[in-house]
N, C-alpha and C positions, 0 to 999 in steps of 0.2 A: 520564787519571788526574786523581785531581781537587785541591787543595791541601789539602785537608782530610786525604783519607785520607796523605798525604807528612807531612803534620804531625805525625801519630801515631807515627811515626818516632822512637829514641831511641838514645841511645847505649848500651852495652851488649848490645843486641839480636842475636839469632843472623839469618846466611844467610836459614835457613828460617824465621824470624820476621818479616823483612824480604818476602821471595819470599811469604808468606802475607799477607800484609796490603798490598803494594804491587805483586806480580805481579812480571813479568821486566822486568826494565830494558832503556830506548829502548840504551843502548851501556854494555858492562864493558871495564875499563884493568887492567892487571897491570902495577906499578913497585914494586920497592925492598922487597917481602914487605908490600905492602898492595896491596887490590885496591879500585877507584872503579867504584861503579856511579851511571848518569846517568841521571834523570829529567825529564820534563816533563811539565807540566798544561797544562788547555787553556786557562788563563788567563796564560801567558806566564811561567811558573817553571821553572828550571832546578835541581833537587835533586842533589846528589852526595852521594852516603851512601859513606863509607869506611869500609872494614873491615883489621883487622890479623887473622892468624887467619882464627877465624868468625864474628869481634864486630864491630860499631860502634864503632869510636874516634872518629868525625868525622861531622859533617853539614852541609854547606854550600848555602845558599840564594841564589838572584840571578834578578834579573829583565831576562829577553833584553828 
């Protein structure tokens, strides 16, 4: 996955907006009626896109 296409990434975004444009995520978390999906690029990024619902409320960047 590349950083680029992770970037494109927004809040508000559905499920299937996400899953079209970034594929299935490396690992999904279920806590608290939000659910975290985990990315990584091959350039040593770690994306967390969180969803409430079927949206994007959250998207968090860090570098392993």
């Amino acid at each position: 996955m590349s950083f680029e296409t992770l970037r494109m990434l927004s809040t508000g975004m559905t499920k299937a907006e996400v899953l079209s444009r970034a594929g299935s995520p490396r690992h999904r978390f279920q806590n608290r009626g939000t659910q975290r999906w985990i990315y990584t690029t091959s350039d040593n990024w770690i994306v967390e896109v969180v969803f409430s619902g079927n949206n994007v409320i959250e998207i968090n960047w860090s570098r392993s």
